[in-house]
Each structure stands twice: as structure tokens, then as C-alpha cells.
C-alpha positions in Angstrom: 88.7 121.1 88.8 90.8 124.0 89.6 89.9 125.9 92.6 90.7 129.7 92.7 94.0 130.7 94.0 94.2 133.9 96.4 97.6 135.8 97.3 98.3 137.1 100.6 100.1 140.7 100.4 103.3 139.5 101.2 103.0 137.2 97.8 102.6 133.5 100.0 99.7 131.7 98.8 96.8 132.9 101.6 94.0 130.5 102.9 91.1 129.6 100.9 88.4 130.2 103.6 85.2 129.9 101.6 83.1 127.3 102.9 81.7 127.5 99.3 85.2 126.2 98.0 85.3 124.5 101.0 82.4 122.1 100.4 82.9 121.8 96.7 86.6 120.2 96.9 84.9 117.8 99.9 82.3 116.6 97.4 84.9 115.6 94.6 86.7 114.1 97.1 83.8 112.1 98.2 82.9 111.5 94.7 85.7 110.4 92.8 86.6 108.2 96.2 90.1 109.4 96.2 92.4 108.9 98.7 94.4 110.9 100.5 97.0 110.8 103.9 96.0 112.4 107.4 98.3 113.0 110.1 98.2 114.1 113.7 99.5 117.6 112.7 102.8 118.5 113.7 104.3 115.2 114.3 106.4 112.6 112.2 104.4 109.6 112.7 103.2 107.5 110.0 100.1 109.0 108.0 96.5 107.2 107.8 95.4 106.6 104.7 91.6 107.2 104.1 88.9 108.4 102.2 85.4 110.6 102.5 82.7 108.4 102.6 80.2 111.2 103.6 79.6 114.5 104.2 77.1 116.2 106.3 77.8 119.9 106.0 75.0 121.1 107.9 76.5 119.6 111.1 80.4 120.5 109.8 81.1 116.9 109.8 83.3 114.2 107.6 83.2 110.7 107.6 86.7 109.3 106.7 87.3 106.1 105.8 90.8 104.8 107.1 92.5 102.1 106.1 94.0 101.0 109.5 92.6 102.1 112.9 93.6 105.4 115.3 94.9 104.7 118.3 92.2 103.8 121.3 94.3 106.5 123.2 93.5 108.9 120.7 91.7 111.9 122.6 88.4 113.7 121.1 89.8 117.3 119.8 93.1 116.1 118.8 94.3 118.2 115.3 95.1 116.5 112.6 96.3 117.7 108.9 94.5 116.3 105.8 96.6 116.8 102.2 94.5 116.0 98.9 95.0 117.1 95.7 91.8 118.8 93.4 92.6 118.6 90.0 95.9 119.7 89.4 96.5 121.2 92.6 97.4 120.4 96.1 96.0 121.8 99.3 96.2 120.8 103.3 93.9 121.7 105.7 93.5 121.2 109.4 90.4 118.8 110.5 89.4 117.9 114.3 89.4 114.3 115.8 85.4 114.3 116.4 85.0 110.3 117.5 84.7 107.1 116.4 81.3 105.9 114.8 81.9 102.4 113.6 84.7 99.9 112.7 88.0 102.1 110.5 84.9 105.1 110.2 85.8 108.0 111.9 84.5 111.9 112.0 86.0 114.9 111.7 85.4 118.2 111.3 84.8 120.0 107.9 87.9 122.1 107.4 87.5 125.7 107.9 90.2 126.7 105.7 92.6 125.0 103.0 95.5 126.5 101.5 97.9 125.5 98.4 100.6 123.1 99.3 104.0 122.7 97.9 103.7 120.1 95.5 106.9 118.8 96.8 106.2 118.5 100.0 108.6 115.9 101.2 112.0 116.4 100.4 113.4 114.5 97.2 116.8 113.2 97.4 118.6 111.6 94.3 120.2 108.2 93.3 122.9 108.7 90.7 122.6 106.3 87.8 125.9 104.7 88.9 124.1 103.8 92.2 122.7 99.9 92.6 119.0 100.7 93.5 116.5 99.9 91.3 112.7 100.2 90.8 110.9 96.9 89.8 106.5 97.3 89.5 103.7 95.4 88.1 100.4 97.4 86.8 97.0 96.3 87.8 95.9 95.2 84.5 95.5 91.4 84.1 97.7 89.7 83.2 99.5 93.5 82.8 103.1 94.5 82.7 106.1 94.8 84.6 108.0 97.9 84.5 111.3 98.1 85.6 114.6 100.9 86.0 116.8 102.5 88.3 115.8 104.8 91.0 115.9 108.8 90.4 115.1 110.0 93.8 113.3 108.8 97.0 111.1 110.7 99.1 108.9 109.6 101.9 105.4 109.7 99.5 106.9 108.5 97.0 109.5 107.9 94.2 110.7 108.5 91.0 112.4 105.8 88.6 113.7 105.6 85.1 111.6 103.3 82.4 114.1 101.0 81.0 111.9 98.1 80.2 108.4 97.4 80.0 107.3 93.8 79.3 103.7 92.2 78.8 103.4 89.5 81.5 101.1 87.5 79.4 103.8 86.5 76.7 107.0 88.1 78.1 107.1 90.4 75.3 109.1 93.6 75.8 107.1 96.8 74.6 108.0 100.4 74.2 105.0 102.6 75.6 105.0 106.4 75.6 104.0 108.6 77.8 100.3 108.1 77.6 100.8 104.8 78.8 101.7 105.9 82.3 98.1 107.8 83.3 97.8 109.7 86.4 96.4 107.2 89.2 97.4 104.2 87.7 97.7 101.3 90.2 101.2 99.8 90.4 99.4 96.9 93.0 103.3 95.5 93.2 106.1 97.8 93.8 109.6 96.9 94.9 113.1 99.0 95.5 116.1 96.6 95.1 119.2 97.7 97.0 118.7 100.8 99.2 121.3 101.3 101.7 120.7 98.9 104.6 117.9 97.5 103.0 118.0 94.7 99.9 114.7 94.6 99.4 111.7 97.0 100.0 107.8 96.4 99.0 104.9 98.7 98.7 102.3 100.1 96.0 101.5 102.8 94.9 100.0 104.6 91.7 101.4 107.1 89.0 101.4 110.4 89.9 103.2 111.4 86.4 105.5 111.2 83.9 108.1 113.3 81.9 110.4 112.3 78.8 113.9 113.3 79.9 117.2 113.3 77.1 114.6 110.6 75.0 114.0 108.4 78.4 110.4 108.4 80.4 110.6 108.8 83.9 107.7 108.4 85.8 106.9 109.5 89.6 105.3 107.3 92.1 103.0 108.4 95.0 103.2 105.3 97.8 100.3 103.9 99.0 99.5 102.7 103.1 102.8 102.3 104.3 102.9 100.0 107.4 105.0 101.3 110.4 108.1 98.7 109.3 107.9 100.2 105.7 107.5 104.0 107.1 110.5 103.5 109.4 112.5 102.0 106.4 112.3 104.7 104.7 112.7 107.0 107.2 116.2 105.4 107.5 117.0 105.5 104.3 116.4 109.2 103.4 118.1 110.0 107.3 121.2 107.8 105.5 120.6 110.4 102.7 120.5 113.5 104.4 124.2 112.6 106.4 125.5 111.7 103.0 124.4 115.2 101.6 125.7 117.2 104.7 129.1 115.5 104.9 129.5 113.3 102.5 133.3 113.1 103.0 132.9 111.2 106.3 130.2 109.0 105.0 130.3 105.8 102.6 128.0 104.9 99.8 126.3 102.8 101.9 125.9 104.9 104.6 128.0 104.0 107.3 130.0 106.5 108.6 133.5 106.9 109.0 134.5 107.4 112.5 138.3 108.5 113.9 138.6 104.9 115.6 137.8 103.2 111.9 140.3 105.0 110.3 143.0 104.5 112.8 141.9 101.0 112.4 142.7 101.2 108.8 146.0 103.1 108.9 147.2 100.7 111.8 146.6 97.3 109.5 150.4 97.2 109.1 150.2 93.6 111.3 150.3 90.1 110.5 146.7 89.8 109.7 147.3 92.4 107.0 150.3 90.6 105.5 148.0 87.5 105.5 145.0 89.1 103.7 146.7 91.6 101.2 143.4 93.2 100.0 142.4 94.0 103.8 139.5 92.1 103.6 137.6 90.8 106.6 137.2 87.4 106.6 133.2 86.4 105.6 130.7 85.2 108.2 129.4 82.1 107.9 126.6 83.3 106.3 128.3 84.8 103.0 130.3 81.5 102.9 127.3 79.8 102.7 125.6 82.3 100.5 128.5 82.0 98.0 128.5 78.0 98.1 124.8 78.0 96.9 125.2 80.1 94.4 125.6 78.8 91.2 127.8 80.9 89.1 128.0 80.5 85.3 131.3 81.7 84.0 131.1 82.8 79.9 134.7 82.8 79.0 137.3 81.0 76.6 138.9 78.1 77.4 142.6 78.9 78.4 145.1 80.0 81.0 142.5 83.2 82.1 139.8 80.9 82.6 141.3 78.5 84.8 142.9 81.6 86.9 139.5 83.1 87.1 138.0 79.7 88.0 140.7 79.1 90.8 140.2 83.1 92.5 136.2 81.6 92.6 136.7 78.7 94.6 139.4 80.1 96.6 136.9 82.6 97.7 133.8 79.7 98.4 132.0 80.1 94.8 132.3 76.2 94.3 129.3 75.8 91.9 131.2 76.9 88.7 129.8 75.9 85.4 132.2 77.2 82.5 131.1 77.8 79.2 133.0 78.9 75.9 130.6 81.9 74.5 127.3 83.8 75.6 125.2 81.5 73.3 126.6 79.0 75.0 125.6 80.4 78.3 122.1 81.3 77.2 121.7 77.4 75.7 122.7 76.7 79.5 119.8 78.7 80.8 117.2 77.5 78.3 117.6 74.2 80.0 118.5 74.9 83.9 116.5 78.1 84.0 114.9 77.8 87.1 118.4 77.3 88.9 117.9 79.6 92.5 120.6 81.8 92.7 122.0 81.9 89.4 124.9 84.2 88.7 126.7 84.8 85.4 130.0 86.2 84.8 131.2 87.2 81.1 135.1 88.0 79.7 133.8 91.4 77.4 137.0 91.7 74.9 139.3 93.8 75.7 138.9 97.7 74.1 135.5 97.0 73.1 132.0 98.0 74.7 130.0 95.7 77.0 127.8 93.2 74.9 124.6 95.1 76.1 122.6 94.1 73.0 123.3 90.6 73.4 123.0 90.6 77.3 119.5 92.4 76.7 118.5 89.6 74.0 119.2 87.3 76.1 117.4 88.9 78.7 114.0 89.4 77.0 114.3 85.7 75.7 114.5 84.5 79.5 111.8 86.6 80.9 113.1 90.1 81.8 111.1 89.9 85.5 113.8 86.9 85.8 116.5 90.0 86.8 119.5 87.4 85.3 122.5 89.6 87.3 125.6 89.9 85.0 129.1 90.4 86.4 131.5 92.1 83.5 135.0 91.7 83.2 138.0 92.4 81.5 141.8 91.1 81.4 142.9 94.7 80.3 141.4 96.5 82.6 137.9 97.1 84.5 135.1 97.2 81.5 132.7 100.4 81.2 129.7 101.1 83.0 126.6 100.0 82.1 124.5 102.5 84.4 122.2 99.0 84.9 121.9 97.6 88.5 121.8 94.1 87.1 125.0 94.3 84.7 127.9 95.6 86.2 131.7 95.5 85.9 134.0 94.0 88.2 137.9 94.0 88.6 139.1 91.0 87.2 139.2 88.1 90.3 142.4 87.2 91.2 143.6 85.9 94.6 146.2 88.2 95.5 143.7 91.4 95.3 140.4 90.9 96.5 138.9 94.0 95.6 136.5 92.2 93.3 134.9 90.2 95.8 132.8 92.4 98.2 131.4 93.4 94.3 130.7 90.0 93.4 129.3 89.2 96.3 126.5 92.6 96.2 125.6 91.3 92.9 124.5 88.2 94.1 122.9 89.4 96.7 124.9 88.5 99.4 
């Protein structure tokens, strides 16, 4: 249901203040039990989730459902901002704290007036494809499928990702759905971003809010469930990381950190001792990464030979002492068909030199392991670094050596150190 739109003279979208209208978009609210965030209007704080449970509009009052409870504090009268889509459009309105009437059921006023919203209403703010984070979901169909691709931008209500791979939990079976299988309000009950900057792992659900093909690929955008307050703050530190990236981003690192005068004077005075000792200007690994990269186990697909062994050697100089080398890929997928629930398996491939990445294979392999498994690959090459692969979980690294360390901090992101 579309409501009617009305124009202000200046051309901004003016109020809707027909208690007509009003009423009707409460009742398919109420009816189709959607949900939808309130806030204590202009403030930052973490939205409540909730629902219309009933209406009376005799009395001008709603019944809303939340999730998690207001505050005890909170005081009768206090303004609060309501957003909910009606059909295909958006709209916010002011409601009124009224009371609390039992346990998570709270009243509020019937809006007075609603007007159109932006539908982007939180600011969206990209991740390139060469950027690690990535999107992993489940659906809510039993035993249903998991989804999986790189993150497209971020927003605080929500995200969008890139569909790479779609498999059918129930057999492991990779399938290739179009857009029709990624309906507005599906329930993604398991949603996860791998890598943001400063945080490896963040969890959540959500549902679809829609999908686009874009250059032959689907993308499809995710509207966030109930965040909790660590989520919400998460977040909130990752899009601020963002925004000083976007502003200045020649004083700030991929990561986020930000490069102060003292750092780089640091750098430009590592002329010392140390520096002679540790060419690549490494800093030497807490005891947590050392420990991190002696329990890893690290399966190294290369021919036998002089490379190998140097390539062996730079691992274990650098604490990856769990080193199983194999001859060929089909080798290294035998490997894995016996020892595949290894923790913290890593494998590192040779690609041949002037040729592409062995995506195909890698991707086999891949779907014959159980793509949820997330296998991550570390490329290299002896003539040079190999090309990218714009996937977070098959990347290319410098080739390891001991004299030039740049490959290790690399190494060490892809096993998730």
C-alpha cells in the first residue's frame, strides 16, 4: 500500500497529517506485525526494536511491543521517533512516551503527523572489493542455505554484500539462485561480518531488504535486526573509522589507525641497531601471535625442490612449525579429505609463474569440502606477487623469505591472527 505523497511549496516532501492516512498505515502495521526501530528523538542511542500490538484510536493510543525494555528512568512525555516503511515507502513520525502497561508493552501516542523519509537514511559508506571484509548468512529455511561474499558498504541499519556463493546446507551443494530468490523480508536468522577494522568477527541478523544484479553479479541489501548495545557501539566504531578514512585518508591506514607526527618520526628514526637486526622493520610478535602461529597448521602445496625448502625454512623461522608439504593441489585436497576437521587449517599454494590463480580448482575444491568451511588460501609466486583474486579467503602474498618480512603481517591476517 502506497500512501499519497504531498509537496510542500518549496518542493521538500510536507507532512502527511491526515488522521485518515494516519490510522490506515497504523493498522498495516499492526496487521502484518512488522517491525520497525524507535528512538528517543534527537539522540544517538541505540534504537528499540518493536512492534504494534494494538491500537485504540479513540483514545490516540499505541501499544508497542519492544523487544528489550526502556529505561525505569525513562520520564512520561519523553519524544520519541518511530520509522516504518508502508509498502514501498518510508516515513518517520514523532510518538509520545505515554507509560508502561505490562512487561516489554508500552503506550504511546498515535502520531499526529508522518512524513516521507530518505530511504537512505543512515549514511552508506563502501568497502572496495580489494578490502578483507566479508559477509557470511544463513536463511531461515530448514535446513536452508548459506550465502556468502564480500562486503559493499556498511551502514548503521544495515548492509549490503556481494552474492558469490550460495550453498544448500542439507547436501552442501552449491546453487546459483536469481534474484527472486532473495524476497523482501527474508530472515537471514545468522549473519556475520568477517574482518572489519578493529573487529574480526561481528554477529547479528537481519532480513532482505532487496536486491539488484550489478555487471551480471546480485547484490543484495540487509536491514539489521535488534542490535545489542556491544553490537550498536561496534558499529558505531567502525563507520567513525570510516568517516576519518574518507575525510583524510592520507593520514589514516586501512585499518584505521591513524598516523600521528610522533609515529612517523618513529619510522624515519629506525636507522638503529634494532633496525639493522630486523631488516623488514617488523615488531617483534606478542606472545599471543607466536602462539597463534604455532597452532596453526599450515599445508604448503608446492614442488619438491630448493623453493620449497626456502619457503619451509622463512615458516618456521617466523613460529609456523606445523608444516605439512605436499607436491600438488590434489594432493592437498586428498590431505583435507582425511584431516578435515584440523582447527586452524591454513593452506599455502606456488601458482606458476605468468599464469592466473588456480581459482577454478581452489573453488572445486572448495565446494567438495563444504564452502561454509571458509578453507583460507595464501597465493604465491617466485616471479613476482600473483594477481588478485578480489576474494577475502584467497589472497596473494609476497613470497616468504627471511630477509624481508613483508609477507608475514599478511600471513598472519589470513589466519586470523
Amino acid at each position: 500500500m502506497n500512501l499519497a505523497k504531498s509537496s510542500g511549496g518549496d518542493g521538500r516532501e510536507a507532512p502527511i497529517e491526515d488522521p485518515a492516512q494516519i490510522r490506515k498505515a497504523m493498522a498495516v502495521l499492526q496487521q502484518t506485525e512488522a517491525e520497525f526501530p524507535i528512538k528517543v528523538e534527537g539522540t544517538h542511542t541505540l534504537p528499540y526494536t518493536s512492534r504494534i500490538q494494538r491500537m485504540d484510536a479513540a483514545k490516540g493510543v499505541l501499544y508497542l511491543k519492544l523487544i528489550r525494555p526502556l529505561p525505569h528512568e525513562m520520564a512520561v512525555g519523553a519524544s520519541f521517533e518511530m520509522l516504518f516503511a508502508v509498502g514501498d515507502q518510508r516515513f518517520e513520525a514523532p510518538i509520545t512516551f505515554l507509560g508502561r502497561d505490562s512487561y516489554l508493552l508500552y503506550t504511546f501516542s498515535l502520531p499526529l503527523r508522518m512524513t516521507l523519509a530518505d530511504r537512505r537514511s543512515d549514511k552508506r559508506y563502501p568497502f572496495r572489493p580489494r578490502e578483507k571484509a566479508y559477509v557470511l548468512a544463513q536463511d531461515a529455511g530448514l535446513p536452508g542455505h548459506g550465502l556468502a561474499g564480500p562486503l559493499v558498504n556498511l551502514s548503521l541499519g544495515g548492509l549490503a554484500f556481494r552474492v558469490d556463493r550460495v550453498v544448500r546446507l542439507a547436501d552442501r551443494m552449491r546453487v546459483t539462485p536469481g534474484l527472486g530468490f532473495f524476497e523482501k523480508g527474508k530472515e537471514l536468522p545468522m549473519l556475520k561480518i568477517r574482518d572489519l577494522p578493529k573487529h574480526p568477527l561481528f554477529e547479528t541478523r537481519g532480513m532482505v531488504a532487496n536486491a539488484w544484479e550489478r555487471d551480471g553479479e546480485i547484490v543484495v541489501g540487509v536491514q539489521f535486526g535488534e542490535l545489542g548495545d556491544a553490537e550498536f557501539r561496534q558499529i558505531q566504531e567502525v563507520l567513525a573509522i570510516r568517516e576519518q578514512m574518507q575525510r583524510n585518508p592520507a593520514s589514516t591506514t586501512g585499518d584505521g589507525t591513524v598516523k600521528t607526527a610522533r609515529a612517523k618520526a618513529a619510522a624515519a628514526a629506525g636507522a638503529g641497531p634494532a633496525s639493522r637486526a630486523n631488516p623488514a622493520g617488523a615488531q617483534t610478535p606478542d606472545a599471543l601471535t607466536r602462539l597463534g602461529r604455532r597452532g596453526t597448521s599450515l599445508l604448503l602445496a608446492m614442488p619438491r625442490g630448493p623453493g620449497r625448502d626456502a619457503v619451509q625454512a622463512a615458516l618456521g623461522a617466523a613460529g609456523y612449525l606445523r608444516l605439512d608439504p605436499v607436491d600438488t593441489l590434489a594432493q592437498a585436497l586428498d590431505r583435507l579429505r582425511v584431516d578435515s576437521g584440523a582447527a586452524s587449517r591454513l593452506l599455502m599454494l606456488e601458482a606458476p609463474a605468468g599464469m592466473a590463480p588456480p581459482l577454478q580448482d581452489l573453488r572445486s575444491m572448495q565446494r567438495e569440502l563444504g564452502e561454509l568451511r571458509e578453507l583460507p588460501v595464501a597465493l604465491i609466486q617466485a616471479d613476482g606477487m600473483p594477481e588478485e583474486t578480489e576474494d577475502a579467503l584467497i589472497r596473494p602474498l609476497p613470497w616468504p623469505g627471511t630477509s624481508d618480512l613483508a609477507w608475514l603481517p599478511l600471513l598472519d591476517e589470513l589466519a586470523g591472527l
